[in-house]
KOLZA-153458 format. One line per 2 residues: their letters; for each residue x, y, z of C-alpha. Coordinates in pm, whole numbers, plus 50000, padded with zeros to 5 digits. Layout:
BEGIN
a	X/Y/Z; ...
END
This chain:
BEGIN
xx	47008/51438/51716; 46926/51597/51364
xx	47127/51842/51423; 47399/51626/51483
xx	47323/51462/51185; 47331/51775/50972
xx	47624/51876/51062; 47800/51540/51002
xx	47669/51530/50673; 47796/51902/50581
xx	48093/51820/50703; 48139/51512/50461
xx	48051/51740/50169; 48282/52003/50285
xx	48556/51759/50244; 48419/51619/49927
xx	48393/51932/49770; 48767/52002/49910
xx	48916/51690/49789; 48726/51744/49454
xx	48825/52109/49431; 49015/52235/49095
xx	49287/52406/49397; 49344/52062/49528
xx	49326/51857/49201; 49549/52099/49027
xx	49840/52051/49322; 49819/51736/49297
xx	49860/51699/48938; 50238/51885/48989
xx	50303/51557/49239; 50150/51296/49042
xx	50326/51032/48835; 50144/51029/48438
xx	49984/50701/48537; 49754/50827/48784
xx	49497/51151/48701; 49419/51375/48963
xx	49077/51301/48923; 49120/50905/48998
xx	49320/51005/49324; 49040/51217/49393
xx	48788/50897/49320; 49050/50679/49543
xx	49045/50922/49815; 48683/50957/49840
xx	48640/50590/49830; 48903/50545/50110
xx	48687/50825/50330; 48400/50640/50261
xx	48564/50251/50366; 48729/50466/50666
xx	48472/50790/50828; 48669/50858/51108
xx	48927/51009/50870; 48660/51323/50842
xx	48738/51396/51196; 49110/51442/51077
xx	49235/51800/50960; 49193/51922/50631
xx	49572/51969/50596; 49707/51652/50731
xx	49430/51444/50476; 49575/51711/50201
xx	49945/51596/50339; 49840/51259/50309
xx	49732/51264/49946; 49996/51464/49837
xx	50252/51202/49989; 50035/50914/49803
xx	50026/51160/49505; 50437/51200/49520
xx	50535/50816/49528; 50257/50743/49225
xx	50073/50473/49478; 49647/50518/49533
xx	49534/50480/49865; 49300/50239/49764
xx	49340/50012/50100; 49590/49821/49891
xx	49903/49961/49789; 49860/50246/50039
xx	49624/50299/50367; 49521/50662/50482
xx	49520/50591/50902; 49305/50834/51180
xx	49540/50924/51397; 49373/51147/51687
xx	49278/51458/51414; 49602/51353/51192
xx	49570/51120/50915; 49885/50912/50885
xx	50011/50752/50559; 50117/50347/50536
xx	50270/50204/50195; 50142/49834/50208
xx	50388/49596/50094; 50242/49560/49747
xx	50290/49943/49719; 50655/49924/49828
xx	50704/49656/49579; 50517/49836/49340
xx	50762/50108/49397; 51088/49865/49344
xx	50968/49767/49081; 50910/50106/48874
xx	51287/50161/49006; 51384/50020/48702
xx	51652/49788/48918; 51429/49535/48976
xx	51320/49249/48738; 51088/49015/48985
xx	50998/48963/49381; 50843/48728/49542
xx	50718/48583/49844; 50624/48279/50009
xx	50577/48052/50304; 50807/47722/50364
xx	50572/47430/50537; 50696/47131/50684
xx	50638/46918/50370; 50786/47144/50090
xx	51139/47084/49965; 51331/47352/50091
xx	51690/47431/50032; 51876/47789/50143
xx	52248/47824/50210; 52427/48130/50304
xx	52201/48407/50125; 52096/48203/49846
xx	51780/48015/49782; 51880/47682/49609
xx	51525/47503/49581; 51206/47563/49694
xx	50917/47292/49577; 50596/47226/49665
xx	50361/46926/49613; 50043/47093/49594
xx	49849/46708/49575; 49964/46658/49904
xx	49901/46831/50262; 50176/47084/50266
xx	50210/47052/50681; 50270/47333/50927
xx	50438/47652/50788; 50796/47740/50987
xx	50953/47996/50763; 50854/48302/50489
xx	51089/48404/50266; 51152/48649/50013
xx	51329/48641/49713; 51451/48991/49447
xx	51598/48949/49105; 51763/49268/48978
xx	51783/49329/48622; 52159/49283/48626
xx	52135/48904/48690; 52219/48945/49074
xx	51968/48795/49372; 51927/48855/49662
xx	51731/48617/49941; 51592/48667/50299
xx	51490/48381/50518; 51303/48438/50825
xx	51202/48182/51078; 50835/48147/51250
xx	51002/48221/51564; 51184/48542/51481
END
């Protein structure tokens, strides 16, 4: 059993000491956006190893493929914006939704998103691809919620609008 033990806990600093490496930090600084220092993706990705241990059964390459693909679109993976995943001894890479609109948004084409719910009690108006109202009473029970909706304004003016039922 302690020797189990042991050589879990080596293993944990071996990828610490990895991930914190000047080889490692120094690659990813070539893929990193100027917002983000190697050394915070380092801090991120030791948190996220932390939050998720079964990521130190992964291979040291596909964790270093996994940062480096963080480290390319400029998004942490903090849990929030981007998830590192154990798969089998593979570590598999998910942009969250608020990292994908993070990413529209540093496009530079996009001005706003947003996203919400449509409950039986709101005032809700949509015809053909464009949202005409959507108001809520918040003093009053909003009801049951049937649809979710999002909306994008581009910096050119133009909007665009997708409706999608509860059922769908």
């Amino acid at each position: 059993m302690s020797n189990a033990l042991t050589t879990a806990n080596q293993q944990k600093k071996d990828i610490r000491d990895f991930i914190s490496s000047d080889t490692v930090k120094q690659q990813m600084a070539l893929a990193l956006p100027k917002h983000i220092t190697p050394d915070r993706m380092c801090r991120v990705a030791l948190t996220a190893i932390l939050k998720t241990p079964k990521l130190l059964e992964c291979s040291r390459e596909s964790l270093l493929q996994a940062l480096m693909t963080c480290s390319q679109a400029g998004l942490e993976p903090d849990g929030r914006n981007a998830h590192l995943i154990p798969y089998g001894n593979v570590v598999q890479v998910i942009f969250d939704y608020r990292g994908l609109v993070e990413l529209a948004m540093r496009s530079g084409v996009v001005a706003n998103i947003h996203a919400d719910v449509v409950c039986e009690n709101d005032v809700f108006e949509y015809d053909r691809g464009e949202l005409k109202a959507h108001k809520i009473d918040f003093r009053k029970p909003r009801g049951e919620m049937f649809a979710a909706y999002s909306l994008v304004k581009f910096k050119d003016g133009t909007e665009k609008c997708e409706v999608m039922s509860r059922e769908a």
